[in-house]
N, C-alpha and C positions, 0 to 999 in steps of 0.2 A: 295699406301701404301703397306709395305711390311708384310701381313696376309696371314693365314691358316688357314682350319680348319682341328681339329685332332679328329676325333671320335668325332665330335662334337660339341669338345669345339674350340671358336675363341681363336688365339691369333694372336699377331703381335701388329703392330704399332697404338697408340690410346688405347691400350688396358694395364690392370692390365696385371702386369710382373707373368706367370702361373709357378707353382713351382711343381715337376713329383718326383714322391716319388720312391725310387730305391732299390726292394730288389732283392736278390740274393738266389738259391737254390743251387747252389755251391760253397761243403766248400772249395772247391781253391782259393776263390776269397779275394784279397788283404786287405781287411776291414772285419775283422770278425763279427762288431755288425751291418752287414749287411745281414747277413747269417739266415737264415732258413730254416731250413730242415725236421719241421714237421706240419702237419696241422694246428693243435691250435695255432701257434705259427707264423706259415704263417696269418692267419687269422689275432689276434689279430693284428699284425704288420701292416695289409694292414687299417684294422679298425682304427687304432691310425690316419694314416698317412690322410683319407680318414677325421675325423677328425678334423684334423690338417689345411687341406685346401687343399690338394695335387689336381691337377684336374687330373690326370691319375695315376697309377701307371704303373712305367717300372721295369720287372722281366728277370733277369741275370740266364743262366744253364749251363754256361761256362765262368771262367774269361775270359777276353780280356785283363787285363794287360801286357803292353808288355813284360814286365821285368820277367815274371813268364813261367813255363812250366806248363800249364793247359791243353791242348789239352783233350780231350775227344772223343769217337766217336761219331760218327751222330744219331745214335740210342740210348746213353744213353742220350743226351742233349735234343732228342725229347722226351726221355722220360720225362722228367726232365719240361720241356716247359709244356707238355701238363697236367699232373696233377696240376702244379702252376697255371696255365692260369687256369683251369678248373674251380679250389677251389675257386681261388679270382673272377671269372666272374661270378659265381653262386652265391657268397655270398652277395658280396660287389656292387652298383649300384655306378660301377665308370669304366672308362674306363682301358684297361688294356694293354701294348705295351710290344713285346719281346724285349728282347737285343740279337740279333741276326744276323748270317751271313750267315748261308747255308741255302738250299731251304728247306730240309726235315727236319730240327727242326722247321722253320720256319709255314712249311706246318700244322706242328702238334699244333702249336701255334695259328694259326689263326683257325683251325678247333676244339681248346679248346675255344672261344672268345677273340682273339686277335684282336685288330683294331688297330697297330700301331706296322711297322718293324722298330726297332733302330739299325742302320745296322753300325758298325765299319769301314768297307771295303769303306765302299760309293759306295753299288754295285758293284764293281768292284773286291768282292772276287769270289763270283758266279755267274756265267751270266742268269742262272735259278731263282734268288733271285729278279729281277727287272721285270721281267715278271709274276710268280705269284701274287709279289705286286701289279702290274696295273691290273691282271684281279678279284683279291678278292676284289679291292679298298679300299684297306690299306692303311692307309696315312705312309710316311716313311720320319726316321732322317738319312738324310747322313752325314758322320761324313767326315773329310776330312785324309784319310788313306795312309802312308806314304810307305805303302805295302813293297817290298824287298830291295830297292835302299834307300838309307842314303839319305832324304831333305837337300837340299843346297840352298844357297841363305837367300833373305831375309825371314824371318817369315810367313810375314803376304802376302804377294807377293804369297812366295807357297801355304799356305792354301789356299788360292784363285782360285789361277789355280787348285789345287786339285776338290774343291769343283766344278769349272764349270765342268770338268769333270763327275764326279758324276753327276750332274743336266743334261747333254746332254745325259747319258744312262739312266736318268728318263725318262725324255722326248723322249726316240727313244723306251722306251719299252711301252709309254702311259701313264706316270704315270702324272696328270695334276700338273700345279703349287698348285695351291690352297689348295692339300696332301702331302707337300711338307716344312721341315724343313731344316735347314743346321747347322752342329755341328762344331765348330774349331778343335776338336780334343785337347782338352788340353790335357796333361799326356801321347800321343802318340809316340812322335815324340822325339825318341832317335838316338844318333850319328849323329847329324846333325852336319855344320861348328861352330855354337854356342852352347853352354852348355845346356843342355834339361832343368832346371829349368829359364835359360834368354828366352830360344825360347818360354816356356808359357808365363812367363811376355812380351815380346812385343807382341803376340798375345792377349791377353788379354789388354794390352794397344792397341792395332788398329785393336779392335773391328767396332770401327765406319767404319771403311774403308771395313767392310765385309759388308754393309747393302748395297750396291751395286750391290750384285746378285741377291736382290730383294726376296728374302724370309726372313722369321724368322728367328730367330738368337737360337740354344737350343744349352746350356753351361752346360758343366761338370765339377765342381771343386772339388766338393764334397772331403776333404780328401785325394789329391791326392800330389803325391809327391814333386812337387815345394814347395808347401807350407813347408812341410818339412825339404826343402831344406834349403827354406828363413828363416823361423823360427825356425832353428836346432833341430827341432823335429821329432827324428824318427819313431815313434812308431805313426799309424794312427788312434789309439782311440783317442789320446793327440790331435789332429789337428783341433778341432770344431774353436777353438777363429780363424785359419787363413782361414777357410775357410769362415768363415763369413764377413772378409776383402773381398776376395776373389771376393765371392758373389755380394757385397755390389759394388765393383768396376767394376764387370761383367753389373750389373743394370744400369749403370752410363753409360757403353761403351755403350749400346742400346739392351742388351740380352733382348732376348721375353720369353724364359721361361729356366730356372733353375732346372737341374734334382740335388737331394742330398738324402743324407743319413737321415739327422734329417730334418723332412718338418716342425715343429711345430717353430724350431730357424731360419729355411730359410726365412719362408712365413714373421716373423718378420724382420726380417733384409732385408727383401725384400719392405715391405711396409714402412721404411724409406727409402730409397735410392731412389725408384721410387717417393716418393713424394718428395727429392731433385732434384733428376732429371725433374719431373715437374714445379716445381720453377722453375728452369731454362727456361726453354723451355719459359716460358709465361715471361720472363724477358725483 
């Protein structure tokens, strides 16, 4: 069966579908009612989510959206990293994962109480990022990252080779299966030979054909812009009702855990879908 364990918590296959509560300390980042940037407010938000059901929280100090110019330097995003991690591991008895790709924000994250690198790149931004992971024994999400060359081909064919990639420099830096996630990459993969809102949807349709690399399945829909797309909704406060479709459909394809923005409407929309999807199974 295809489980992990992440700071923890089991998830994978057999298991309740786990839902990672996603905030952000930078206000670059593309969803503003994700955004906090001050203590009390950091807090409360991780409290709610924690709450809520969330089993980890994962915290952003540089967008990754691809469509934006966010860049930051390395030293303000460690800064950024290491106060957020610090505040929410001291306060809160819940797990806490960076959104992160370079070694030195990284480093400062996990030396705040970070137990979990959610790495965009799929390691393959910094080659220093897959070695400190295996030796702090960080469990890490590779996300399947389309880095400088335009994806071509079909969808779910290249996520796939993306992601073994990623998984072979896991595995070459030590890092064991069992701390080991794998992300589609929804919302990353623009200029491809298909339209970046079709190339989420068949990704998110052949989902099941990623359960093949034999790890967990962690999905990003949260708010992202297909949804947008499909539901001519541009503006990503308005986006909660598609990403709940979203969600609900991600559950169905065999995702193991669901990062989002509102954990309180996830973990619901989450606990119907898996227990359709268990109907089935036992059919």
């Amino acid at each position: 069966m295809n489980r992990a364990i992440v700071a923890g918590v089991s998830v994978g296959d057999g298991l309740d579908v786990a839902v990672v509560g996603a905030l952000n300390v930078s206000p670059e980042s593309f969803y503003s009612g994700s955004v906090v940037v001050d203590a009390d407010r950091l807090l409360q938000a991780g409290e709610a989510m924690a709450r809520a059901g969330a089993a980890w929280l994962d915290v952003g100090a540089m967008s990754t959206a691809p469509y934006l110019e966010a860049w930051i330097p390395e030293a303000q995003e460690a800064d950024r990293l290491h106060w957020a991690v610090g505040l929410l591991t001291t306060k809160l008895d819940l797990p806490v994962s960076a959104d992160v790709s370079r070694a030195g924000p990284a480093r400062a994250a996990l030396a705040a109480g970070a137990r979990i690198i959610n790495d965009v790149t799929g390691l393959a931004g910094d080659p220093v990022l897959a070695h400190l992971a295996a030796e702090s024994g960080a469990a890490v999400v590779l996300m399947a990252a389309p880095g400088t060359a335009a994806p071509a081909g079909d969808p779910v064919a290249t996520v796939r080779s993306m992601l073994e990639r990623s998984l072979a420099l896991a595995h070459a830096a030590g890092i064991p299966d069992e701390r080991i996630l794998v992300d589609p990459g929804i919302g990353f993969f623009r200029g491809a030979g298909v339209t970046w809102p079709e190339w989420d949807l068949r990704v998110l349709a052949g989902l099941p054909a990623l359960r093949a690399l034999g790890r967990p399945l962690f999905v990003g829909v949260s708010r992202k812009s297909f949804i947008g797309a499909v539901a001519g909704v541009a503006d990503p406060t308005e986006r909660l009702p598609g990403t709940l479709a979203a969600t609900a459909a991600a559950v169905l394809g065999g995702a193991h855990v669901l990062r989002a923005h509102d954990v309180a409407e996830t973990v619901q929309a989450v606990r119907v879908a898996q227990a359709i999807r268990r109907a089935a199974e036992s059919r």
